[in-house]
TORBA-85391 format. One line per field, with one value per residue: x, y, z of N, C-alpha, C in turn; residue in one letter. Coordinates in pm, whole numbers, plus 50000, padded with zeros to 5 digits. Example, Ala and Ser with C-alpha at 12.3 -4.5 7.8 and 13.67 -1.06 7.14 Angstrom:
nu: [51319 / 51285]
nv: [49431 / 49775]
nw: [50780 / 50708]
cau: [51230 / 51367]
cav: [49550 / 49894]
caw: [50780 / 50714]
cu: [51320 / 51290]
cv: [49670 / 50003]
cw: [50780 / 50787]
rest: [A / S]
This chain:
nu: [49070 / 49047 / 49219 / 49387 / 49637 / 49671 / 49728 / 49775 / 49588 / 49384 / 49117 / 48829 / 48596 / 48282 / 47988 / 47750 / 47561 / 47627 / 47465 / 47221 / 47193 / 47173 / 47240 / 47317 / 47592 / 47819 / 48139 / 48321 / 48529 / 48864 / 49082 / 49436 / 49361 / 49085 / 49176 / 49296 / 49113 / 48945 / 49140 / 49170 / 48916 / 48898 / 49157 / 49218 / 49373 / 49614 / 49944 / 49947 / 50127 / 50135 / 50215 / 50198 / 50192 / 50063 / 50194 / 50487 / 50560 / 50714 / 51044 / 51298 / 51079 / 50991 / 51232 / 51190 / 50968 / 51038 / 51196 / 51081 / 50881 / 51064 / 51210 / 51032 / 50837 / 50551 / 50285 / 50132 / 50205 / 50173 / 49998 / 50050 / 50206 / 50492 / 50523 / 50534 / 50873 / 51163 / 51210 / 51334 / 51231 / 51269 / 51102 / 50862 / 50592 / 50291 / 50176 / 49992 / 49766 / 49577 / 49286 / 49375 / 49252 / 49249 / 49494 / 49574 / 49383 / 49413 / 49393 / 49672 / 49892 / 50107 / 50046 / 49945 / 50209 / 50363 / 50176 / 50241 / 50481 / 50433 / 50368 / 50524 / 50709 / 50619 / 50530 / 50790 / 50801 / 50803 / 50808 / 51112 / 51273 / 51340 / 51046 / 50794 / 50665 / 50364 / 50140 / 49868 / 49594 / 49392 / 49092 / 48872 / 48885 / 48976 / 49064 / 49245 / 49505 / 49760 / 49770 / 49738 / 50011 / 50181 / 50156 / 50251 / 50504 / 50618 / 50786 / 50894 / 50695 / 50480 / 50614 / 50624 / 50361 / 50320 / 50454 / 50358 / 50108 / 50199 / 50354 / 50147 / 49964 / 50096 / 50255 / 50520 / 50811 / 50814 / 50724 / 50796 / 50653 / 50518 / 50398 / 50246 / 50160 / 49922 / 49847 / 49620 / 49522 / 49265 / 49028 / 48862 / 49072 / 49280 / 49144 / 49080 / 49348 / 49469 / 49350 / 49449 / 49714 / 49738 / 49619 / 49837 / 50045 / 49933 / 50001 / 50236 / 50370 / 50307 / 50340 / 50636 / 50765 / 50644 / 50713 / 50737 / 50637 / 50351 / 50116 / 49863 / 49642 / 49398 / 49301 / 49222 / 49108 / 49364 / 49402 / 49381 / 49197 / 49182 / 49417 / 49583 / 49457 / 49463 / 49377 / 49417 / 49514 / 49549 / 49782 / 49868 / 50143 / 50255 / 50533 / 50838 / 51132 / 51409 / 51636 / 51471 / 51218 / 51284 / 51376 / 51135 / 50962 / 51122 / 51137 / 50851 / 50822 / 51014 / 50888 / 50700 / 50712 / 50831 / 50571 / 50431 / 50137 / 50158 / 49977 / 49967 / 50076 / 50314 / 50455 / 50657 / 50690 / 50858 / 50823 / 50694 / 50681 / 50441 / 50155]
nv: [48230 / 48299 / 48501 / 48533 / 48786 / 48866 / 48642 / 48440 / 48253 / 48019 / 48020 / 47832 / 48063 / 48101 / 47920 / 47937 / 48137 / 48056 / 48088 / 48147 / 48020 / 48097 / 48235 / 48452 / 48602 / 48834 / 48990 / 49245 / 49502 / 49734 / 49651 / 49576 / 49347 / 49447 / 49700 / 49603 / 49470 / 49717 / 49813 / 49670 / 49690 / 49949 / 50016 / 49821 / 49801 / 49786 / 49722 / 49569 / 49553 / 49407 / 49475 / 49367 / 49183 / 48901 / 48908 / 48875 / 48720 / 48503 / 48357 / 48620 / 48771 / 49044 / 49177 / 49093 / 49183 / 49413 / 49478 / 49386 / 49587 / 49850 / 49770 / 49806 / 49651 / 49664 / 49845 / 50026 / 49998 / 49896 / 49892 / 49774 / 49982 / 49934 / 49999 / 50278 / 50341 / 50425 / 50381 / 50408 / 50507 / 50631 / 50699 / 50724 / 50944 / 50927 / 50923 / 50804 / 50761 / 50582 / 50588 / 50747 / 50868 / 50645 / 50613 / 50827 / 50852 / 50631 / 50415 / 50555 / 50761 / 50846 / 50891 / 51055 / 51179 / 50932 / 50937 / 51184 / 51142 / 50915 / 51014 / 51293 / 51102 / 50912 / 51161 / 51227 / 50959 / 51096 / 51258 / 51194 / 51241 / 51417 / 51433 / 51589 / 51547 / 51431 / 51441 / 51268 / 51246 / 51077 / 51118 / 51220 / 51407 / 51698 / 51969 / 51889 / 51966 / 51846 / 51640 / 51877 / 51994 / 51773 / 51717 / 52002 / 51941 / 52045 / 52045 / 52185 / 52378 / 52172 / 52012 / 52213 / 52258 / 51974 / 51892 / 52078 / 51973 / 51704 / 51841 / 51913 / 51722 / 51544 / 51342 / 51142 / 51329 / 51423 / 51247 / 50889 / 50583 / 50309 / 49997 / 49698 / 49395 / 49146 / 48780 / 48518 / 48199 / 48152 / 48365 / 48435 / 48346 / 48508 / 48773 / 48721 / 48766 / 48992 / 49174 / 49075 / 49138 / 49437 / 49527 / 49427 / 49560 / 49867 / 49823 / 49771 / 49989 / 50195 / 50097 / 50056 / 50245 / 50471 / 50764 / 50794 / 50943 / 50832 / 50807 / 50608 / 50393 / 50188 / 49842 / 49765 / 49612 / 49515 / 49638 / 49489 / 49230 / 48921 / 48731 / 48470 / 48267 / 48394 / 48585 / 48939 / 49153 / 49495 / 49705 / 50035 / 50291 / 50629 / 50810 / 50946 / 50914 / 50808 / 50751 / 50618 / 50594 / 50363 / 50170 / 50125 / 49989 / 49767 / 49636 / 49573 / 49356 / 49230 / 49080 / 49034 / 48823 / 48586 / 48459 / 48429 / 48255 / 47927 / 47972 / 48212 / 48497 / 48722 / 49047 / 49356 / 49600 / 49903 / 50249 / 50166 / 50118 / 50125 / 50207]
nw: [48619 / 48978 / 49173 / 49479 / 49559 / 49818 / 49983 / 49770 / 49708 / 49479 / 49291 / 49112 / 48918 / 49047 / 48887 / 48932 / 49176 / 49536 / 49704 / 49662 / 49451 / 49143 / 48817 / 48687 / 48740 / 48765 / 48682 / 48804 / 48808 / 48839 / 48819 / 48628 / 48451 / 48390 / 48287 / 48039 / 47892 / 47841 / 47716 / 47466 / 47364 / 47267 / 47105 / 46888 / 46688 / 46832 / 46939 / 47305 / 47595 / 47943 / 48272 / 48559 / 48880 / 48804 / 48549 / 48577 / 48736 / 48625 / 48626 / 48532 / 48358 / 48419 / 48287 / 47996 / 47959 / 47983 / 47772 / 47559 / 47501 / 47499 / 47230 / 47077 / 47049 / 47111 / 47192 / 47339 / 47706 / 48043 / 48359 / 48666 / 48990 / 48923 / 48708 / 48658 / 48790 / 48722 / 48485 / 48096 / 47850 / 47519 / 47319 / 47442 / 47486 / 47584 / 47911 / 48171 / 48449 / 48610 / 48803 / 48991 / 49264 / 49411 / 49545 / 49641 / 49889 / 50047 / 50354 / 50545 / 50690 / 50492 / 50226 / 50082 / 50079 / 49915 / 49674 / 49530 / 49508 / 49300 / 49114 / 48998 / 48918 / 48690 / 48536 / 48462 / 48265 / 48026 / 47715 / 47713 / 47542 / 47226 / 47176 / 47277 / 47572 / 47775 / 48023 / 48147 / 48412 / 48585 / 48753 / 49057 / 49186 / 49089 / 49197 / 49404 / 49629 / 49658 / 49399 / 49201 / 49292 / 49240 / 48913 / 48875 / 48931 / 49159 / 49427 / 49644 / 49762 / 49820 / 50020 / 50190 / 50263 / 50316 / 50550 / 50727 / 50790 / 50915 / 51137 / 51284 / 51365 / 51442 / 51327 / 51198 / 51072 / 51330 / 51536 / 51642 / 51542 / 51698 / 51582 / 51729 / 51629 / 51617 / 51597 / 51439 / 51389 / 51478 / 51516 / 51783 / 51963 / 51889 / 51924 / 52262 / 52329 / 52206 / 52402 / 52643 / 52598 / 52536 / 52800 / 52988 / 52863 / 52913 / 53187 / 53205 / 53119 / 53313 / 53531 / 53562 / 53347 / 53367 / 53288 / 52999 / 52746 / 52559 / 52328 / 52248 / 52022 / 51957 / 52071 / 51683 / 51425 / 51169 / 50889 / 50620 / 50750 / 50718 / 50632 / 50457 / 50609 / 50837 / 51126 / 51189 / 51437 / 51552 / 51764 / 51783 / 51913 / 51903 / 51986 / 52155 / 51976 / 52202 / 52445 / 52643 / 52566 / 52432 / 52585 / 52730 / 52514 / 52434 / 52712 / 52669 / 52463 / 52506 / 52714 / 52627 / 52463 / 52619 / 52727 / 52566 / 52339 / 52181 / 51959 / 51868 / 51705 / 51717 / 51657 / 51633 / 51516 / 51406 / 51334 / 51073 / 50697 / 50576 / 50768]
cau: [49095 / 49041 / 49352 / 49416 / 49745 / 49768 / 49738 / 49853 / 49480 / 49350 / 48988 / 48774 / 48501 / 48181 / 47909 / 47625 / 47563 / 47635 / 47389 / 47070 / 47160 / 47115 / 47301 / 47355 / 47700 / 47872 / 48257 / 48293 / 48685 / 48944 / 49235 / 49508 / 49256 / 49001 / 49178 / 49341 / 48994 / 48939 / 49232 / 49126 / 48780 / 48920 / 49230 / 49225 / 49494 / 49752 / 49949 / 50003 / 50217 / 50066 / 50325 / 50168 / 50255 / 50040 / 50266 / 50584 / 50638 / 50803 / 51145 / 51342 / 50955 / 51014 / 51348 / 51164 / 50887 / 51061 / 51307 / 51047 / 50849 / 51223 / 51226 / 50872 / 50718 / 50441 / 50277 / 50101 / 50286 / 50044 / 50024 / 50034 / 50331 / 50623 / 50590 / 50596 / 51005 / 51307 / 51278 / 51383 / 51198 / 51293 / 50940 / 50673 / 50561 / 50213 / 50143 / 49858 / 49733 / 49404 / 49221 / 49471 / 49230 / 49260 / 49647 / 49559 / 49301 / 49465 / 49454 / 49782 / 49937 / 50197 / 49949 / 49970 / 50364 / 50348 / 50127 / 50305 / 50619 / 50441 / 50298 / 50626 / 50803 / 50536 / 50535 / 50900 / 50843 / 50713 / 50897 / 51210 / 51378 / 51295 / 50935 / 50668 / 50558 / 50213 / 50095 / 49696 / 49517 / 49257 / 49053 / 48743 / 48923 / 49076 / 49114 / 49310 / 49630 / 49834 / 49764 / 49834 / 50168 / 50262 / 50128 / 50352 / 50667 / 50629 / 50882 / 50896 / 50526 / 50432 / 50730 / 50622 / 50220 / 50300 / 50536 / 50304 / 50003 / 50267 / 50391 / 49986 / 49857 / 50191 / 50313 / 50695 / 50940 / 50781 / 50718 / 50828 / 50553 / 50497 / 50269 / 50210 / 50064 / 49908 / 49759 / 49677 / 49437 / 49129 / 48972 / 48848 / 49183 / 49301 / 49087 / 49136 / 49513 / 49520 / 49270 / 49539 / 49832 / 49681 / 49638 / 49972 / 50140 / 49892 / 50075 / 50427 / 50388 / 50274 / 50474 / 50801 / 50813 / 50581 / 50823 / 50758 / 50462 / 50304 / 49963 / 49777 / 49525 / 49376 / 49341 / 49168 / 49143 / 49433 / 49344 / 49326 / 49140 / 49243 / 49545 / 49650 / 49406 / 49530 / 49311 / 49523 / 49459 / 49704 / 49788 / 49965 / 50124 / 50296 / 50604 / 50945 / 51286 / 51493 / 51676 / 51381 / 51143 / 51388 / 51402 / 50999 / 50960 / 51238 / 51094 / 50690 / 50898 / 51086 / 50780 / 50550 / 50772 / 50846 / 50486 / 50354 / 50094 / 50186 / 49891 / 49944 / 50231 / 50326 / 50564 / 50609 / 50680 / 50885 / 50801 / 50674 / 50643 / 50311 / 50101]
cav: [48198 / 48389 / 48472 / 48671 / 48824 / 48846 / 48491 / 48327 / 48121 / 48059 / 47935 / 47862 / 48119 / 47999 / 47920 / 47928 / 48161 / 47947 / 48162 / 48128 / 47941 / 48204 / 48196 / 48567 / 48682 / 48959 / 49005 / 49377 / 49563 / 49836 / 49656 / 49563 / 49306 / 49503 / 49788 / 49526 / 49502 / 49803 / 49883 / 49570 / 49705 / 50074 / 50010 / 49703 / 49798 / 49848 / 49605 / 49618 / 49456 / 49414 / 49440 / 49308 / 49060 / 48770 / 48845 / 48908 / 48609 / 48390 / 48427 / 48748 / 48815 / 49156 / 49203 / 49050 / 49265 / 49618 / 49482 / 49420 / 49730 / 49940 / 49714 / 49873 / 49526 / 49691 / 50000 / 50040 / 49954 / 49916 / 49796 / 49829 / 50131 / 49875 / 50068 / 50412 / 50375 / 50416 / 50346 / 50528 / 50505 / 50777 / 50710 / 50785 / 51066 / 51009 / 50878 / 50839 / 50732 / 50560 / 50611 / 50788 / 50876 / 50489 / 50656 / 50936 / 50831 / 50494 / 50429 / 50573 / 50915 / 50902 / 50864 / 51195 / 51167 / 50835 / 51002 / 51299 / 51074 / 50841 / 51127 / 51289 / 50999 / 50911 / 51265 / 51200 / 50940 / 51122 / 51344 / 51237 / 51257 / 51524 / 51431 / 51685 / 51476 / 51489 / 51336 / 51233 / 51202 / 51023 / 51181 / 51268 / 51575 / 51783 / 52040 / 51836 / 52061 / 51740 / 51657 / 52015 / 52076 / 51680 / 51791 / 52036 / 51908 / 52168 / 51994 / 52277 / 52400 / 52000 / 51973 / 52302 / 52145 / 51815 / 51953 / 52147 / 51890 / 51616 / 51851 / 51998 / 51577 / 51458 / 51235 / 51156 / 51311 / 51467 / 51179 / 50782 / 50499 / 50161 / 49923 / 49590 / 49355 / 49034 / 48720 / 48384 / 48121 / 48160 / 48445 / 48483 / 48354 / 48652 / 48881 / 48749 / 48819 / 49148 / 49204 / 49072 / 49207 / 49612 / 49533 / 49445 / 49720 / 49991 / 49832 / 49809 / 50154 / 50272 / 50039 / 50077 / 50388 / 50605 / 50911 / 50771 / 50998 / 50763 / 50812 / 50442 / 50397 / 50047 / 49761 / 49712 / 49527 / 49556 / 49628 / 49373 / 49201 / 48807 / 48695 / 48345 / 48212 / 48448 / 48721 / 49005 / 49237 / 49556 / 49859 / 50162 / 50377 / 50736 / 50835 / 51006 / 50891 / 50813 / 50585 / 50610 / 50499 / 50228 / 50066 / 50069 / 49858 / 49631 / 49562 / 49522 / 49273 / 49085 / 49034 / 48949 / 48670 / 48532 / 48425 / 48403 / 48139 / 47835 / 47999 / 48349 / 48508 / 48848 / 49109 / 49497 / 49683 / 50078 / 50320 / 50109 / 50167 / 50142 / 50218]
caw: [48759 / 49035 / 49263 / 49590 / 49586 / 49969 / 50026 / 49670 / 49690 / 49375 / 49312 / 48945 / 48883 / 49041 / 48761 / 49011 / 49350 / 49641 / 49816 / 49586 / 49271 / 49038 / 48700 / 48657 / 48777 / 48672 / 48726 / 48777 / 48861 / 48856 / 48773 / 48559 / 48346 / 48373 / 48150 / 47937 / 47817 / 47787 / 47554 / 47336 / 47271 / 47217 / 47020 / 46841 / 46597 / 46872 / 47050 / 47416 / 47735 / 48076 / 48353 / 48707 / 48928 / 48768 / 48407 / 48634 / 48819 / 48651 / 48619 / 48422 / 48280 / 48407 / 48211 / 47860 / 47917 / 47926 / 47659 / 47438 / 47468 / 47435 / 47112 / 47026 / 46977 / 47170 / 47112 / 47505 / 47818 / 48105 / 48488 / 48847 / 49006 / 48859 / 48544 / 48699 / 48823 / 48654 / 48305 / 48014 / 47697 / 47500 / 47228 / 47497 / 47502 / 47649 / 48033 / 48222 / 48580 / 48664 / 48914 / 49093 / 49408 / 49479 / 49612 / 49709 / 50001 / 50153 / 50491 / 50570 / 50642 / 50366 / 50135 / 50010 / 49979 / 49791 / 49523 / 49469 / 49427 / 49193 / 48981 / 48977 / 48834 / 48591 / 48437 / 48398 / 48145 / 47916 / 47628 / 47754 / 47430 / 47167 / 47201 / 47403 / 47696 / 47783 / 48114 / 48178 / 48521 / 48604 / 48896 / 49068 / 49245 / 48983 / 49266 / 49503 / 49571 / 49601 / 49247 / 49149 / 49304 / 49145 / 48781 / 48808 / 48982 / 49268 / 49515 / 49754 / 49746 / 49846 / 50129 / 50268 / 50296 / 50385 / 50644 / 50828 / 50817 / 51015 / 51274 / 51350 / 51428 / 51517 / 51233 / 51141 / 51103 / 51462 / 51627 / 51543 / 51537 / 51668 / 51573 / 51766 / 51534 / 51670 / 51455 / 51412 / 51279 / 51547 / 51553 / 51914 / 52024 / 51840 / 52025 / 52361 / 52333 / 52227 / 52508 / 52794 / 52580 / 52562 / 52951 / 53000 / 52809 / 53007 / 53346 / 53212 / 53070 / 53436 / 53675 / 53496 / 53248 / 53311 / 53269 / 52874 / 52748 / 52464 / 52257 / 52209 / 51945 / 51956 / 51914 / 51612 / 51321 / 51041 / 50710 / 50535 / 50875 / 50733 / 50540 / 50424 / 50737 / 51010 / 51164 / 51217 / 51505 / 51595 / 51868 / 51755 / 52029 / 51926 / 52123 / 52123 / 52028 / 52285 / 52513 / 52779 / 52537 / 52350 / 52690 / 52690 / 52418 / 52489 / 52777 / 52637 / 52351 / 52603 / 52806 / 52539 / 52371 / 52724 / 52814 / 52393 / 52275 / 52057 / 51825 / 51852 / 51646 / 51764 / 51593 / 51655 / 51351 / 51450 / 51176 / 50935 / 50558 / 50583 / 50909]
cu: [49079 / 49188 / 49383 / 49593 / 49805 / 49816 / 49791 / 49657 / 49381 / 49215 / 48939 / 48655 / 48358 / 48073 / 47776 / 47627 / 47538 / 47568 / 47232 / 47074 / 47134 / 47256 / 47375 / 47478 / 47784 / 48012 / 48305 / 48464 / 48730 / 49087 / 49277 / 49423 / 49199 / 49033 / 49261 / 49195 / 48905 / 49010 / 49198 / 49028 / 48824 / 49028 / 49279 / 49292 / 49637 / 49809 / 49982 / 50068 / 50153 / 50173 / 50229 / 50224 / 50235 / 50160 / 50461 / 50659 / 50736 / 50939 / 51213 / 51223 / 51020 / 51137 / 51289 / 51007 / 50914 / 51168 / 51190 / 50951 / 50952 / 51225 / 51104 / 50825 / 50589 / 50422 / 50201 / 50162 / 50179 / 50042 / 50057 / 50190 / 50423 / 50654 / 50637 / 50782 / 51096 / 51342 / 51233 / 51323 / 51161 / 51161 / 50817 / 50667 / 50400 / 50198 / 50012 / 49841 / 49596 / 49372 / 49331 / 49430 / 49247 / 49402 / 49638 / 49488 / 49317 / 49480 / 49600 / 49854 / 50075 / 50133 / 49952 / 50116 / 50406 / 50284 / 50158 / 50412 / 50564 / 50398 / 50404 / 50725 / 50727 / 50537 / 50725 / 50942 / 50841 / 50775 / 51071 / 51327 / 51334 / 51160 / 50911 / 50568 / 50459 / 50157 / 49954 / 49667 / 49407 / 49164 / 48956 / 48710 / 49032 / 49130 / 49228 / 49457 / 49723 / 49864 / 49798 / 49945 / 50240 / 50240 / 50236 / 50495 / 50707 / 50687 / 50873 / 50742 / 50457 / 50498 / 50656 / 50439 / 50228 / 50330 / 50492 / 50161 / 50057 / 50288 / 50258 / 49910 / 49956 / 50248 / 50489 / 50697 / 50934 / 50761 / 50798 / 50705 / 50585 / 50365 / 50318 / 50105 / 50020 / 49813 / 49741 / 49539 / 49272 / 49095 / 48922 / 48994 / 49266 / 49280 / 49134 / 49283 / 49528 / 49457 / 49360 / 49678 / 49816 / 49710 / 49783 / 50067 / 50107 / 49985 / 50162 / 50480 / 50361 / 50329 / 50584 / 50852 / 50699 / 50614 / 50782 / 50635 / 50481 / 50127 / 49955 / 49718 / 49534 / 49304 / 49260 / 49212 / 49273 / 49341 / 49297 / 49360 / 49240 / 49298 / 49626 / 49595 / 49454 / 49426 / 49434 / 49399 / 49607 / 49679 / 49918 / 50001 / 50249 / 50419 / 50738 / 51079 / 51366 / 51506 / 51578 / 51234 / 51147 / 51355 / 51243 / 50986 / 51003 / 51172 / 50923 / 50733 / 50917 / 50961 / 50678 / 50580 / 50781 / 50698 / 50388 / 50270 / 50151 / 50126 / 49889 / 50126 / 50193 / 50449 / 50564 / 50748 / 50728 / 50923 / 50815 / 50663 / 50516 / 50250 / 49916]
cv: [48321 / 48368 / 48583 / 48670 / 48896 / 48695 / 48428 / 48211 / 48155 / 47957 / 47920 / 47954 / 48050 / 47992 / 47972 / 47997 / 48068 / 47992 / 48137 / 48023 / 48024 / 48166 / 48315 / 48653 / 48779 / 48974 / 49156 / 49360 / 49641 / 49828 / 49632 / 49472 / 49365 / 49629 / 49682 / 49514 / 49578 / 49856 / 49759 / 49577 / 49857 / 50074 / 49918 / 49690 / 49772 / 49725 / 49703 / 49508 / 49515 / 49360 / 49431 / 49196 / 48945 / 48752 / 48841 / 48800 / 48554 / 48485 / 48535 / 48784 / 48978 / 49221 / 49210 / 49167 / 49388 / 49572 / 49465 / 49518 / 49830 / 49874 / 49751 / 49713 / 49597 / 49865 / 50084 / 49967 / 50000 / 49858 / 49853 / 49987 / 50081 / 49935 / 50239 / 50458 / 50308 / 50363 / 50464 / 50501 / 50638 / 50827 / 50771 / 50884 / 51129 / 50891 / 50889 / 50783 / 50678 / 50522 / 50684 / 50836 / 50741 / 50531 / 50731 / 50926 / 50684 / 50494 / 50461 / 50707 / 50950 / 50856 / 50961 / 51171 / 51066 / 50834 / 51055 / 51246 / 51003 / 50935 / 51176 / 51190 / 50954 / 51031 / 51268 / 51117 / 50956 / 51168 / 51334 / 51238 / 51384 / 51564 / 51535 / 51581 / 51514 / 51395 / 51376 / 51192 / 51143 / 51024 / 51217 / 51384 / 51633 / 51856 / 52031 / 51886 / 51960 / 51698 / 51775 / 52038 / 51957 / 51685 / 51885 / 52022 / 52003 / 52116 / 52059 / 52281 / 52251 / 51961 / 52078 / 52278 / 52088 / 51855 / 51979 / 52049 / 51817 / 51702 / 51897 / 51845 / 51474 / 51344 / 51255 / 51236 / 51385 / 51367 / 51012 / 50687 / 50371 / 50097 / 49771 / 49541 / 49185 / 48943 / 48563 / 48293 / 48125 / 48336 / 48534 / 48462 / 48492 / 48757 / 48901 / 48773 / 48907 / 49222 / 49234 / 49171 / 49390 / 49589 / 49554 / 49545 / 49851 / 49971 / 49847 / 49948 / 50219 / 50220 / 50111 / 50203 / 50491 / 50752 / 50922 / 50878 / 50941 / 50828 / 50629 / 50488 / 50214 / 49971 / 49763 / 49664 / 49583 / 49585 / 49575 / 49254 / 49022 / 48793 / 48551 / 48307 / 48241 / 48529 / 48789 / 49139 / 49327 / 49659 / 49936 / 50283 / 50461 / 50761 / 50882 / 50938 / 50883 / 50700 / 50554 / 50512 / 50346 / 50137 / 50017 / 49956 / 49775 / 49567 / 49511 / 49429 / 49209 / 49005 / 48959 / 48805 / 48589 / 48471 / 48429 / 48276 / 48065 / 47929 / 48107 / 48412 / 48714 / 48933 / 49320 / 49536 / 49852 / 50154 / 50278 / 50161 / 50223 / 50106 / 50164]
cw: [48847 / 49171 / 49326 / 49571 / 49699 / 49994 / 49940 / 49657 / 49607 / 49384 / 49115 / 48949 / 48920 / 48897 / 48847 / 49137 / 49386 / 49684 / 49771 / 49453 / 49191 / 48958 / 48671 / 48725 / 48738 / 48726 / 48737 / 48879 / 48817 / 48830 / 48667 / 48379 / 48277 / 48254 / 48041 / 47830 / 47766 / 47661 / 47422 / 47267 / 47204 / 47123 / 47038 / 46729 / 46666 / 46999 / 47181 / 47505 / 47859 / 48130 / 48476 / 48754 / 48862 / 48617 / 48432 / 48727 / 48811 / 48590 / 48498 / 48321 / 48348 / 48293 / 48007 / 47830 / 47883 / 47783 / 47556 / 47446 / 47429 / 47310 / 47034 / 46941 / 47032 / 47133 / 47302 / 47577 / 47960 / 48286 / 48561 / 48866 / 48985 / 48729 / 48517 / 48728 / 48755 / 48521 / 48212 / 47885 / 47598 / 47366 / 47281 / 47526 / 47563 / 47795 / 48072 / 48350 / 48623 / 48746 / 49044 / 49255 / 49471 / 49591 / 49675 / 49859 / 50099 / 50255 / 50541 / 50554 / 50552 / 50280 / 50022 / 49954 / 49862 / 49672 / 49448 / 49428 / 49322 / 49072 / 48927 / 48884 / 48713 / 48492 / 48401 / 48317 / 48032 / 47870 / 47703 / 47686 / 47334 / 47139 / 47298 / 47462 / 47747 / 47896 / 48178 / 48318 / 48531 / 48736 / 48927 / 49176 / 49191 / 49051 / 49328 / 49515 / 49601 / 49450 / 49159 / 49120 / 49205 / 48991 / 48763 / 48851 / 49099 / 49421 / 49657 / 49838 / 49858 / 50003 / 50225 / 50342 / 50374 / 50560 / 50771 / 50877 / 50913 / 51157 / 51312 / 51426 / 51467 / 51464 / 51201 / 51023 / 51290 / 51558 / 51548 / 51635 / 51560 / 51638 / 51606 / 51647 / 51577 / 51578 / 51509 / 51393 / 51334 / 51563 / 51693 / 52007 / 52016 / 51947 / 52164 / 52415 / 52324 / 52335 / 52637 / 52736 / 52586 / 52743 / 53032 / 52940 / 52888 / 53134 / 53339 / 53161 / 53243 / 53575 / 53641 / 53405 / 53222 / 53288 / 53083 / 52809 / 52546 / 52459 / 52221 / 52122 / 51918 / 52090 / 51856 / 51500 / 51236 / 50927 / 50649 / 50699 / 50854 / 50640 / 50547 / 50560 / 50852 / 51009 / 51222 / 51299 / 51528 / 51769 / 51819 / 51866 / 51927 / 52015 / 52071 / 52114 / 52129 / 52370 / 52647 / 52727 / 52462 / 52463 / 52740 / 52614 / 52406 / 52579 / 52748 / 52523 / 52396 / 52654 / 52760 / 52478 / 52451 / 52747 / 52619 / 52376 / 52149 / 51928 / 51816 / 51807 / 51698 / 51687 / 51660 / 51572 / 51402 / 51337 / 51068 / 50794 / 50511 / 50693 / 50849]
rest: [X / X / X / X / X / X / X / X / X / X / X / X / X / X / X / X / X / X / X / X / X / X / X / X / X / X / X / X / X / X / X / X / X / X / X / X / X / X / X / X / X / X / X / X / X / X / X / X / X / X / X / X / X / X / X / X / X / X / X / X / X / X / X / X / X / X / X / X / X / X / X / X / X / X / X / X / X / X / X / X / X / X / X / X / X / X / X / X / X / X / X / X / X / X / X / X / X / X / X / X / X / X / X / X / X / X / X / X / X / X / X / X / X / X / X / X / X / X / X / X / X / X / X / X / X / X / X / X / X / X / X / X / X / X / X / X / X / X / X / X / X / X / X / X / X / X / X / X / X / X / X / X / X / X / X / X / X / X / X / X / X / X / X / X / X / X / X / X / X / X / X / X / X / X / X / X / X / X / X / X / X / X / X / X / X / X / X / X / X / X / X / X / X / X / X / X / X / X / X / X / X / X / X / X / X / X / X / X / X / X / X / X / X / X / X / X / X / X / X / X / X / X / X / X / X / X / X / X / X / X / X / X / X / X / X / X / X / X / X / X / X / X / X / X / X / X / X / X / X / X / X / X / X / X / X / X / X / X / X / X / X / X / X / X / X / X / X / X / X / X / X / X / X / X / X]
């Protein structure tokens, strides 16, 4: 089966391009499967457990899966960053990471910090009993002094980096972030909304608070552009703590919900998890 895990919508494998009819398809990927099949052609003596969402769903599967790897029914333990935190198996002694630039380069400026934490915690499951832990990268910038300082647990080193990159382009903990995020099942409806809504925020930013000094960037697309049959469009504006700009947004919130389309869902998101 094939199955998006934004949306939940699952389809069967076509047999035939819909585009030409041709016979020859090839299923090509990077994930969780994809090395399952790998470890089945490379070691075919050795059992393993695949932890992702699809083997995680149903209920207390997470619980039966780490209990029986801690019970060494399994000999590999494998899967998405659910297997990186907080467990203790005091046998393993080797780790590994693949494709770790996939983390490293994500749209998003804690991108960097979310690496170095997952690397970090990963090299902590390794030798954490009388065993010599041994933790593997998988990378196509060995250099990368992110990867460095998290290889070797360099806490400081990493803080004192990051640190200075945020306050030089103006990222938190220097500034705090909104993001307007606007959506909904038409596409051009989409558009022409965030069109009048940007408009309206430029005037109520310049009637009413312009004392506020904000950075915009937008609108454009999200990320992942459509999700479960929405188009998702955003605007991200920059700006300082405080009760001058609190009362901004309150009022571009109030204003927007007050006068909202049936078909247009609106939200605004202040220093999200992920930008």
């Amino acid at each position: 089966r094939l199955i998006c895990h934004y949306c939940g919508y699952i389809s069967v494998p076509p047999k035939l391009c819909v585009a030409c009819g041709g016979k020859h398809i090839g299923f090509f990927g990077f994930g969780t499967q994809k090395l399952q099949d790998e470890l089945t052609e490379r070691f075919p003596d050795h059992e393993f457990i695949r932890m992702d969402t699809d083997t995680t769903s149903a209920r207390y599967s997470h619980d039966k899966i780490l209990k029986s790897f801690g019970e060494k029914e399994a000999d590999i333990l494998f899967g998405t960053q659910m297997v990186a935190k907080g467990l203790d198996f005091p046998n393993v002694s080797l780790v590994g990471v693949i494709s770790v630039d996939t983390l490293l380069y994500m749209n998003d400026f804690r991108a960097g910090e979310r690496t170095f934490s997952l690397i970090t915690q990963l090299v902590g499951r390794a030798g954490r009993a009388k065993k010599r832990g041994r933790a593997i990268l998988q990378t196509y910038n060995p250099d990368n002094e992110i990867l460095k300082l998290a290889a070797k647990q360099d806490y400081e080193s990493f803080y004192e980096s990051e640190i200075k990159l945020r306050r030089a382009v103006q990222f938190p903990p220097f500034c705090s972030i909104a993001v307007f995020g606007i959506s909904g099942n038409s596409e051009d409806a989409v558009w022409d909304y965030i069109k009048r809504f940007d408009a309206d925020l430029d005037e109520t930013h310049r009637k009413a608070h312009s004392g506020v000094f904000i950075k915009r960037f937008g609108p454009f697309r999200d990320g992942i552009y459509k999700m479960g049959g929405r188009f998702r469009q955003r605007i991200i504006i920059k700006y300082s703590d405080n009760p001058q700009s609190r009362a901004f947004l309150q009022d571009v919130y109030s204003d927007t919900l007050s006068k909202l389309p049936n078909t247009i869902k609106f939200d605004l998101d202040i220093n999200p998890s992920l930008v």
